[in-house]
MARTORKE-353608 format. One record per residue (C-alpha): residue number from 1; x, y, z; residue in one letter. Coordinates in nm, 3 decimals, always signed. Layout:
BEGIN
DRENGU  nr       u       v       w rest
DRENGU NUM       X       Y       Z    A
...
***
This chain:
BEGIN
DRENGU  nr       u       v       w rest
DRENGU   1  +0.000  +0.000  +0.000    X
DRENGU   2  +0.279  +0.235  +0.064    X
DRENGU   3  +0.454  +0.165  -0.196    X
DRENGU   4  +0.153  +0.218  -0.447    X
DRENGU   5  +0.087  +0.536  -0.269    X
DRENGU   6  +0.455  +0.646  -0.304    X
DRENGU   7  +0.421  +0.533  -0.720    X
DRENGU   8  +0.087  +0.725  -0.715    X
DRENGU   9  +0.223  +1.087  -0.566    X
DRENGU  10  +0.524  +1.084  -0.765    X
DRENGU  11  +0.328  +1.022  -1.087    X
DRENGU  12  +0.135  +1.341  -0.995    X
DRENGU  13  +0.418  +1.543  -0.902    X
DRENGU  14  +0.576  +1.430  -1.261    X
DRENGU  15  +0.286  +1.549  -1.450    X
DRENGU  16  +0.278  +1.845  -1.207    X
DRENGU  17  +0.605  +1.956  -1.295    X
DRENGU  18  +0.564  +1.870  -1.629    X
DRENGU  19  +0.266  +2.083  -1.734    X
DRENGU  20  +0.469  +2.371  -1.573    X
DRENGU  21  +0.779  +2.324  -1.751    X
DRENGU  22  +0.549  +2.270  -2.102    X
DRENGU  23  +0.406  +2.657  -1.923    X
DRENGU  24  +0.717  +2.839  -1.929    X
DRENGU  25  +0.840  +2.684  -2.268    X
DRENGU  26  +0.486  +2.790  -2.443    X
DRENGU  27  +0.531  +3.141  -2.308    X
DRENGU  28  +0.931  +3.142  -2.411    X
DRENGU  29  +0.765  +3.037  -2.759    X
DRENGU  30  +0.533  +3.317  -2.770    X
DRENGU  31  +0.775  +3.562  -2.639    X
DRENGU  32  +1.026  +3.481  -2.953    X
DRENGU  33  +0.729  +3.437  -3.212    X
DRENGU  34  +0.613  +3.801  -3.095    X
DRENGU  35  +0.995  +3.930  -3.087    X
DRENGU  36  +1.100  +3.779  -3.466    X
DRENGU  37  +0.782  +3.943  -3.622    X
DRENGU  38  +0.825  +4.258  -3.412    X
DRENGU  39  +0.462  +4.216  -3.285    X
DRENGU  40  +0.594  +4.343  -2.944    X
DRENGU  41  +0.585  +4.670  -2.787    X
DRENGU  42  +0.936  +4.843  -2.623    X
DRENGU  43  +0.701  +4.874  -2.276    X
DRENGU  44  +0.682  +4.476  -2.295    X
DRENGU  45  +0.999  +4.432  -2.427    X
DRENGU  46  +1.149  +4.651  -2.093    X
DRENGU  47  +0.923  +4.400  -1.883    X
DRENGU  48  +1.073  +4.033  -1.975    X
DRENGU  49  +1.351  +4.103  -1.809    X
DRENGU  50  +1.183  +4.261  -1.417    X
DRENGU  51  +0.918  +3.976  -1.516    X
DRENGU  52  +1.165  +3.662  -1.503    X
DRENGU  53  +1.337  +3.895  -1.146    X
DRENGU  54  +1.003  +3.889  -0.978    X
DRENGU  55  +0.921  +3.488  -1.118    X
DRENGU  56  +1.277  +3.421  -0.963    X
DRENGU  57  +1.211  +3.611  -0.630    X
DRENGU  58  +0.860  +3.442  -0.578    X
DRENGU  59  +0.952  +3.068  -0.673    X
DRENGU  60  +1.269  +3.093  -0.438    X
DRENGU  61  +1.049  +3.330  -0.122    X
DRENGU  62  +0.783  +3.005  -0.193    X
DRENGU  63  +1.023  +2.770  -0.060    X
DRENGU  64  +1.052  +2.945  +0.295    X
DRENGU  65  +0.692  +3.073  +0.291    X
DRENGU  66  +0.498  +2.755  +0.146    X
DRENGU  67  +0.735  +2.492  +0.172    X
DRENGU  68  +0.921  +2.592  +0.528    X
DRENGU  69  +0.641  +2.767  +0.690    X
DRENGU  70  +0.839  +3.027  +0.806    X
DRENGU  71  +0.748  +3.383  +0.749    X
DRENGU  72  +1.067  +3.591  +0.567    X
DRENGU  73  +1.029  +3.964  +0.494    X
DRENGU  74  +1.382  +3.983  +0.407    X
DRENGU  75  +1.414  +3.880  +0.100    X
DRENGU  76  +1.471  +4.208  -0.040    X
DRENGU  77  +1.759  +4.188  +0.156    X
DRENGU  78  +1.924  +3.905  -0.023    X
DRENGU  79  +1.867  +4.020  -0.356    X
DRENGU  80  +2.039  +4.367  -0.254    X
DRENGU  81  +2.329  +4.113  -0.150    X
DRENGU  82  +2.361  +3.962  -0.503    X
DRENGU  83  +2.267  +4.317  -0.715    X
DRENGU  84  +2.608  +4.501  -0.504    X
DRENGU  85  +2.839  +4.231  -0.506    X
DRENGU  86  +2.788  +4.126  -0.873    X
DRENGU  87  +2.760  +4.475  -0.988    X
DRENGU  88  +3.088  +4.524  -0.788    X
DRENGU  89  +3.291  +4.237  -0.991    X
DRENGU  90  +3.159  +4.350  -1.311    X
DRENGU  91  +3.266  +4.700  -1.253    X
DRENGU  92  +3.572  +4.575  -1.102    X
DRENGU  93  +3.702  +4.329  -1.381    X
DRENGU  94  +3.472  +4.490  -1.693    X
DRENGU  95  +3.843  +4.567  -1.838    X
DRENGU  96  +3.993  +4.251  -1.705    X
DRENGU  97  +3.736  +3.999  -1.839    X
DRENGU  98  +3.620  +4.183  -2.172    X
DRENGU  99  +3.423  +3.887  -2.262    X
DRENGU 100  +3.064  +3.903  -2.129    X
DRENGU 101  +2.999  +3.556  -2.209    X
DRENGU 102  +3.279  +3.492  -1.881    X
DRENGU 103  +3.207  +3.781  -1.694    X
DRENGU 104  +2.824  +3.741  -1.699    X
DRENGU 105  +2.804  +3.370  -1.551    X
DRENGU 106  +3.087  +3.451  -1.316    X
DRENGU 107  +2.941  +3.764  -1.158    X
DRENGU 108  +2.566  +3.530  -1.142    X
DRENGU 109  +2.754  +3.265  -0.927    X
DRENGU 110  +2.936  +3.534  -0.716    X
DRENGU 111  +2.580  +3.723  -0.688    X
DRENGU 112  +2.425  +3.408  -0.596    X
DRENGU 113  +2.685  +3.241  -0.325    X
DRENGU 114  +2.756  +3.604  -0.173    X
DRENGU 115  +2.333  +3.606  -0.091    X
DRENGU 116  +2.366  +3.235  +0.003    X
DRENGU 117  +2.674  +3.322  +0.284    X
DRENGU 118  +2.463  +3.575  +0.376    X
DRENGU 119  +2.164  +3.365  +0.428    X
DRENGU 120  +2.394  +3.131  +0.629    X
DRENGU 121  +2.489  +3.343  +0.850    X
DRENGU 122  +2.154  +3.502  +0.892    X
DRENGU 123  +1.946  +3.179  +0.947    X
DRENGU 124  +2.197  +3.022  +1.215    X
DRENGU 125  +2.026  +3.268  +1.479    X
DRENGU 126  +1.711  +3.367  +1.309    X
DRENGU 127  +1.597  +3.067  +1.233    X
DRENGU 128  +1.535  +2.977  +1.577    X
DRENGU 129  +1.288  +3.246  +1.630    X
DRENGU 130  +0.907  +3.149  +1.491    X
DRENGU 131  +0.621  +3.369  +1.353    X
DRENGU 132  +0.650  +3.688  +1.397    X
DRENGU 133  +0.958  +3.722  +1.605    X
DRENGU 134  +1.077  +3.571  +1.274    X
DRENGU 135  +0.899  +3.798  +1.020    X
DRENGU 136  +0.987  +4.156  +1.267    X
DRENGU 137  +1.383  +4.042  +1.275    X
DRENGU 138  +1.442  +3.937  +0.841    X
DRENGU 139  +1.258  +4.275  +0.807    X
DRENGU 140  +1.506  +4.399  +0.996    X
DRENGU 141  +1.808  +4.243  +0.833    X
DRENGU 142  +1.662  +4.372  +0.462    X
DRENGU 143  +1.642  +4.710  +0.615    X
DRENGU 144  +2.026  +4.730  +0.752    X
DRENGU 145  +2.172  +4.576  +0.410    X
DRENGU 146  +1.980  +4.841  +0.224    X
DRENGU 147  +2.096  +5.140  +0.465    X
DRENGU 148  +2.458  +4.979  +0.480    X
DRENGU 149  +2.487  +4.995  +0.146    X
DRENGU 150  +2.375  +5.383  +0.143    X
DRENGU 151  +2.675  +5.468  +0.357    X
DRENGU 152  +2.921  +5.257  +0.249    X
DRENGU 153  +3.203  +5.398  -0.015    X
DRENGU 154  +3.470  +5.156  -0.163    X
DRENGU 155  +3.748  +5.293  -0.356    X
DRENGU 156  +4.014  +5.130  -0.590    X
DRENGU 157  +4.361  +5.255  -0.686    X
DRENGU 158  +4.707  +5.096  -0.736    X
DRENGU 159  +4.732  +5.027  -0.376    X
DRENGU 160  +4.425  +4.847  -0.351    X
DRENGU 161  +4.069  +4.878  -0.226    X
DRENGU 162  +3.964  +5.178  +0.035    X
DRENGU 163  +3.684  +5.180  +0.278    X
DRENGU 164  +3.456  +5.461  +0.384    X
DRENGU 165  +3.141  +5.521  +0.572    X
DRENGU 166  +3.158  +5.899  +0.557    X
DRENGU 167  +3.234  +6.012  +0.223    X
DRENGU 168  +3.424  +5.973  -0.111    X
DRENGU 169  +3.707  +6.221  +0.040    X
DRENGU 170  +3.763  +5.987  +0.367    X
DRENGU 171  +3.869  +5.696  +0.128    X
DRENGU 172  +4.232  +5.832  +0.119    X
DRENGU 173  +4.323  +5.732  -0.239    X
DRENGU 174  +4.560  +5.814  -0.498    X
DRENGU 175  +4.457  +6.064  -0.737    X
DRENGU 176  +4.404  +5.839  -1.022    X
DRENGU 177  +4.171  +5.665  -0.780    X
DRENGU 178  +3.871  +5.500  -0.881    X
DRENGU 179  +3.546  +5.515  -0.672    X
DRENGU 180  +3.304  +5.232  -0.767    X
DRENGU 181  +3.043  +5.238  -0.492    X
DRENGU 182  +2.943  +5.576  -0.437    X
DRENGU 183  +2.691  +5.550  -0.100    X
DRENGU 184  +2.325  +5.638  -0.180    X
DRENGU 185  +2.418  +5.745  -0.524    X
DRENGU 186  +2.536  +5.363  -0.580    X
DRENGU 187  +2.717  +5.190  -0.867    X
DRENGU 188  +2.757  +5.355  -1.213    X
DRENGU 189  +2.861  +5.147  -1.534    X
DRENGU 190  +2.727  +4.835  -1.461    X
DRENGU 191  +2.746  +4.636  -1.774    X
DRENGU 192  +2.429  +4.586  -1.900    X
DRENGU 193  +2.459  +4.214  -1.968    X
DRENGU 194  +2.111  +4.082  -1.837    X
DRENGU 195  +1.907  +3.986  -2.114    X
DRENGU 196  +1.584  +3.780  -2.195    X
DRENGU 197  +1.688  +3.461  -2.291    X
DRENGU 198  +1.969  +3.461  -2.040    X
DRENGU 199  +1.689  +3.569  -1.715    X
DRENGU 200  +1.458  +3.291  -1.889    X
DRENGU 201  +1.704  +3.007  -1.843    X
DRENGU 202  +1.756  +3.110  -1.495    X
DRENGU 203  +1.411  +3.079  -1.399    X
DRENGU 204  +1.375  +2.778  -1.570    X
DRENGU 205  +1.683  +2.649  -1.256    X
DRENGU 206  +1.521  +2.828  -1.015    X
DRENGU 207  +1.227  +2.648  -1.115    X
DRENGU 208  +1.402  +2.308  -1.157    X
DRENGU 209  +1.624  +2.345  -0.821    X
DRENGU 210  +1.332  +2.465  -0.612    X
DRENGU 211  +1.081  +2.163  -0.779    X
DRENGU 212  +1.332  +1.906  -0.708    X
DRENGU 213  +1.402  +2.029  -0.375    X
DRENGU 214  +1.047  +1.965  -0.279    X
DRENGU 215  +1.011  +1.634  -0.434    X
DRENGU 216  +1.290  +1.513  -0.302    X
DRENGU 217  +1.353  +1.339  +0.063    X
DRENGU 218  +1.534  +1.715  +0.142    X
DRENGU 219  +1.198  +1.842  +0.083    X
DRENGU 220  +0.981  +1.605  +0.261    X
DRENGU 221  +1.148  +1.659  +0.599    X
DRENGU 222  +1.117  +2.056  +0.539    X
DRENGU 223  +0.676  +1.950  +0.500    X
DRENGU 224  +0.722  +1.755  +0.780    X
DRENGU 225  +0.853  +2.049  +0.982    X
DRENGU 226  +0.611  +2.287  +0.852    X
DRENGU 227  +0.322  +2.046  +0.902    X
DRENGU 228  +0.436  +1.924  +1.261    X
DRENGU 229  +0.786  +2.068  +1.417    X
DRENGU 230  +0.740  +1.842  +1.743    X
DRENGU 231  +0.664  +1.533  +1.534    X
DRENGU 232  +0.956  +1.581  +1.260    X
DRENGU 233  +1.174  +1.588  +1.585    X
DRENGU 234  +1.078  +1.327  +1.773    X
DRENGU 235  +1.115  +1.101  +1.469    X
DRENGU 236  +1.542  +1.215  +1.456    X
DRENGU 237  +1.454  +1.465  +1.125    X
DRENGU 238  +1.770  +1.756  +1.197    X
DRENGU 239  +1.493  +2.057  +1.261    X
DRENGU 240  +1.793  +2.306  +1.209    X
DRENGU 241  +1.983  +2.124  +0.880    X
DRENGU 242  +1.667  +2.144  +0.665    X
DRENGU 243  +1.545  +2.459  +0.801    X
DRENGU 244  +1.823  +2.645  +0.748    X
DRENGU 245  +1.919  +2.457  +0.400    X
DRENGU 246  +1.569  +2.566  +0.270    X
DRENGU 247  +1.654  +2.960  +0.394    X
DRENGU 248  +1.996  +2.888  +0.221    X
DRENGU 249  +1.845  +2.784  -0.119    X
DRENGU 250  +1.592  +3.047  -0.109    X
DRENGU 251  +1.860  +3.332  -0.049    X
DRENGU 252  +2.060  +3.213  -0.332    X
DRENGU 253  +1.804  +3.243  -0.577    X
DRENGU 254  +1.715  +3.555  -0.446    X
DRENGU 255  +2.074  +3.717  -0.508    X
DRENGU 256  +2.065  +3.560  -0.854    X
DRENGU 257  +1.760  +3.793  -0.922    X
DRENGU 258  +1.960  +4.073  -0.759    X
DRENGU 259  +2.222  +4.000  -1.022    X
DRENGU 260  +1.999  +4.028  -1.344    X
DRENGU 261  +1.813  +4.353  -1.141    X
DRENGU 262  +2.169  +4.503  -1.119    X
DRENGU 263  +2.297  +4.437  -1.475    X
DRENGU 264  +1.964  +4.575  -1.616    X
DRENGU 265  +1.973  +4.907  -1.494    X
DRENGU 266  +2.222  +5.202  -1.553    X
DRENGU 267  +2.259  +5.317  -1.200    X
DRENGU 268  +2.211  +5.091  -0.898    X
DRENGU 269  +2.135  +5.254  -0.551    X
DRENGU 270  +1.978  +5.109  -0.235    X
DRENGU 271  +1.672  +5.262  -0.257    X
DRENGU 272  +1.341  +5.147  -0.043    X
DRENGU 273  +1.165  +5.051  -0.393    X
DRENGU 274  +1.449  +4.862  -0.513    X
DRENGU 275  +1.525  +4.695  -0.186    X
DRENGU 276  +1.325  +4.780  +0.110    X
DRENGU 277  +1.044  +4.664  +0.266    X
DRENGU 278  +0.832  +4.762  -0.001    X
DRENGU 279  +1.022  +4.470  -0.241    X
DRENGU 280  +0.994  +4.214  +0.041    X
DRENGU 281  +0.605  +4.282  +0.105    X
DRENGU 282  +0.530  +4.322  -0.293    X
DRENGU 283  +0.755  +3.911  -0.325    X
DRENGU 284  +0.511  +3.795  -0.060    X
DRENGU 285  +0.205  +3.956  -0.230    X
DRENGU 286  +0.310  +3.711  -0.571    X
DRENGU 287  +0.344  +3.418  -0.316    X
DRENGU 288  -0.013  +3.478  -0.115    X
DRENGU 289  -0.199  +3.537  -0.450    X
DRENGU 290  -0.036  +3.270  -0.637    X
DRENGU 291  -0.103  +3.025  -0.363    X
DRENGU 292  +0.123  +2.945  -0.082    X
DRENGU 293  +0.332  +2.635  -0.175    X
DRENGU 294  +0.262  +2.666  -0.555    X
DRENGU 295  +0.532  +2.695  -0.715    X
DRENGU 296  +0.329  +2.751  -1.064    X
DRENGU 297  +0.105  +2.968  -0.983    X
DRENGU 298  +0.355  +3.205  -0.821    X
DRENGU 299  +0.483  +3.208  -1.120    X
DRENGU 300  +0.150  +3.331  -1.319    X
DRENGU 301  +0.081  +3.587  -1.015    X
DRENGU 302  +0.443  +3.739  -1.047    X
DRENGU 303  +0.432  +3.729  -1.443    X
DRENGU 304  +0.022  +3.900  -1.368    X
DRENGU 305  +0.110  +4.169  -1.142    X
DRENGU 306  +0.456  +4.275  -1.322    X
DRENGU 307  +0.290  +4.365  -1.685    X
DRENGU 308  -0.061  +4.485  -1.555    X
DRENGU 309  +0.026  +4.780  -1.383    X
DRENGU 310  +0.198  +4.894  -1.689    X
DRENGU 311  -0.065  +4.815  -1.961    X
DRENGU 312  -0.296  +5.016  -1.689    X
DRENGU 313  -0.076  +5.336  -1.702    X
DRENGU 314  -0.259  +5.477  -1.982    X
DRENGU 315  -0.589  +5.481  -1.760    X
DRENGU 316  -0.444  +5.689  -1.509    X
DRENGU 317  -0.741  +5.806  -1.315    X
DRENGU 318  -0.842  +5.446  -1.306    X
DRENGU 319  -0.530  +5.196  -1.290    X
DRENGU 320  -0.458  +5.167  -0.938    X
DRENGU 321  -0.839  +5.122  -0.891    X
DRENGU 322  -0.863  +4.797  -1.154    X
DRENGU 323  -0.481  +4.682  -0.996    X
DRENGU 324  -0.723  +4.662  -0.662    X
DRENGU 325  -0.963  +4.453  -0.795    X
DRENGU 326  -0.785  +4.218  -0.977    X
DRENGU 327  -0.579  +4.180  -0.678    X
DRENGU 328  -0.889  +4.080  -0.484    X
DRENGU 329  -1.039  +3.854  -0.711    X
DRENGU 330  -0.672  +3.651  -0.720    X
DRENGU 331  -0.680  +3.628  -0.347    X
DRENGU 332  -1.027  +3.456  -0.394    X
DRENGU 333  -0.982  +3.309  -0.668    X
DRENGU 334  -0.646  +3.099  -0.479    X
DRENGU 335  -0.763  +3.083  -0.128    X
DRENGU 336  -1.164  +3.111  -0.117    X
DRENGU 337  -1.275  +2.786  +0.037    X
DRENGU 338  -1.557  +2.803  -0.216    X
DRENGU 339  -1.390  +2.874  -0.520    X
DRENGU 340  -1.115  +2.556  -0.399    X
DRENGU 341  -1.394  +2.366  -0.367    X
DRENGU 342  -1.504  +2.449  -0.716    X
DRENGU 343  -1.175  +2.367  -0.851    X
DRENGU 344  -1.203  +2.059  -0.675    X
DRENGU 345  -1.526  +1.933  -0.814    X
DRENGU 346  -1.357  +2.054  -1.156    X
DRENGU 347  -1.051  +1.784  -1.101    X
DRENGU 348  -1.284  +1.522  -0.952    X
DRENGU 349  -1.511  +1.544  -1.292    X
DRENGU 350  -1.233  +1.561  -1.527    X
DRENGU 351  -1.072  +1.268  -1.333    X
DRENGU 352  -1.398  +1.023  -1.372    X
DRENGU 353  -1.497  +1.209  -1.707    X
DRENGU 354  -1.126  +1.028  -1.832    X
DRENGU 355  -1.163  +0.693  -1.630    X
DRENGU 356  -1.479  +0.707  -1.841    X
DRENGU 357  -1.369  +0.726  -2.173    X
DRENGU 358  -1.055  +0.463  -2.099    X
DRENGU 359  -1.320  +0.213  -1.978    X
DRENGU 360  -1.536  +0.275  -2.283    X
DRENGU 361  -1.185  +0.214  -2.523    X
***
């Protein structure tokens, strides 16, 4: 019985995954069809890129939210991580490494382990804390990265890198000096190496790390401790190993989207719509609507949310009004006891409508 059950839940977590996989390679297909026959608008064309950012941020805040149970508001945090130390290598070594094609995947990894180290060392205390306590001190944490990196000044010259807190004159260098991070006025001359195809194979990792993660044995021990912490214990599951690999995982991804935010923009500063609180609670919004633990449709609610607002900016007097409303009728739509019960009775009737038709062949 067991093992029929085991054959039955990973046949529906196969077909799961696969119909979002076949999701994301129907909208790639679209996305090129509408590109090659310039059917595509330069407002859509500036979205692909902040659209695969957010679909990264949401998949990877889903595994701490939906698949931990814990409540994170600092993912902004982490991203921030990634954006200022990848933006710093490819500033750093843009004349070094001319080729983009090294530069690009080196500064992603760097983005991404930097965020991960950070998440490390975060989670080790943090992680112990539950609820709110939990929520109140991540919030935190996003908030000092982002007003760190305000302050903070970091010179190079032939004698090496220079330090500052208080201004680009404290740094003490030479006067052929170089000052890459510039406090609240950030990093200039970030190459501008993130592109569409490149953010689209990332999600499609995120995606594939963050399904597999949850499939596998990793991920059933993280369920167990989100279902029942006392339980998971008592049966010798390591409550702090999978809690704080899950918070590890999740902050990589989330300096990986810092990395294509950084490399997309001219200027990057530590502002509290880039990286604030305001990020953090907007990531959680595309989790909540798209359903907490579902990975897909976090996926549709980021990709939703990202491009509505803007094809509602030429209704002005109207836009944040319609924004409202579909915002409502997602939160019903995914978490209504009715309307899951109607999507219920939908699967249910499909499911005998099929059994049907292969007893009838």
């Amino acid at each position: 019985m067991k093992q029929g059950s085991r054959l039955s839940n990973m046949k529906k977590s196969t077909k799961t995954n696969g119909i979002t996989y076949l999701m994301l390679l129907v909208a790639f297909i679209v996305v090129q069809i509408f590109t090659a026959t310039d059917s595509m608008t330069n407002l859509i064309k500036g979205l692909l890129v902040p659209a695969c950012i957010y679909i990264i941020m949401a998949v990877s805040l889903n595994l701490t939210v939906g698949i931990l149970g814990e409540l994170s508001l600092g993912h902004a945090g982490f991203m921030c991580v990634g954006a200022f130390a990848s933006s710093f290598f490819s500033v750093c070594m843009r004349d070094v490494i001319t080729s983009e094609w090294v530069r690009f995947p080196l500064a992603i990894i760097i983005g991404g382990v930097v965020a991960a180290l950070f998440g490390f060392i975060v989670g080790i205390p943090v992680l112990r804390l539950r609820g709110d306590y939990l929520a109140i001190v991540t919030l935190a944490f996003g908030e000092i990265i982002k007003n760190l990196m305000n302050v903070l000044y970091v010179g190079l010259d032939s004698n090496g890198f220079h330090f500052s807190m208080k201004g680009t004159t404290d740094l003490g260098m030479e006067a052929d000096g170089k000052v890459i991070v510039k406090g609240a006025l950030g990093i200039t001359g970030t190459p501008r190496d993130s592109t569409f195809v490149v953010a689209f194979i990332l999600v499609v990792i995120t995606v594939f790390v963050v399904l597999n993660v949850v499939n596998s044995r990793q991920g059933r021990a993280i369920m167990s401790i989100r279902d029942n912490r006392i339980a998971a214990e008592s049966i010798g599951i390591n409550i702090t190993k999978y809690k704080l690999m899950a918070f590890v995982v999740s902050a990589f991804f989330a300096g990986i989207a810092g990395v294509l935010y950084s490399h997309n923009i001219a200027t990057l500063t530590a502002t509290t719509n880039n990286f604030g609180y305001n990020m953090s609670i907007m990531v959680l919004v595309y989790v909540v609507l798209g359903g907490i633990g579902n990975i897909r449709g976090s996926i549709i609610a980021a990709v939703i949310l990202t491009v509505l607002p803007e094809l509602l900016r030429e209704f002005s007097d109207y836009r944040m009004l319609v924004y409202s409303l579909v915002l409502i009728f997602m939160m019903l739509f995914s978490s209504s006891p009715a309307m899951v019960n109607f999507r219920e009775k939908l699967s249910l009737k499909g499911k005998n409508k099929s059994k049907k038709e292969k007893g009838v062949a």
